[in-house]
C-alpha angles and dihedrals in degrees: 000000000000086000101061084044085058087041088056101043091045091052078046100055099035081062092053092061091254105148114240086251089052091043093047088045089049097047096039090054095050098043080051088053097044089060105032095120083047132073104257118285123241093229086067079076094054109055106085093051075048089057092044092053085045104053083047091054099045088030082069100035092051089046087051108095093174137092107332090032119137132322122006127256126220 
């Protein structure tokens, strides 16, 4: 479940025009924050392999130019 949340803020923030090093600083950094009081979550060890699987995925989105493509049209 955390790791579709990652999945989501990381395409966010790829959209925005965030870099993936400032993406995987930023998310490390929150998932950090979400569990201080708690002993480190295994998932902190995932997110970079998340963010791997996520610039594939909007890197090909963003070089299709077909159906599906931009903005939509009324």
């Amino acid at each position: 479940m955390y790791e579709r949340e990652i999945a989501e803020r990381a395409a966010l923030l790829l959209r925005l025009g965030y870099s993936a090093d400032e993406t995987r600083a930023r998310l490390s950094q929150t998932v950090a924050w979400d569990f201080e009081l708690h002993t480190t979550p295994e998932v902190l060890g995932k997110v970079d392999s998340i963010l791997g699987k996520v610039d594939s995925i909007v890197k090909t989105v963003y070089t299709r130019r077909g159906v599906g493509a931009g903005a939509p049209s009324v």
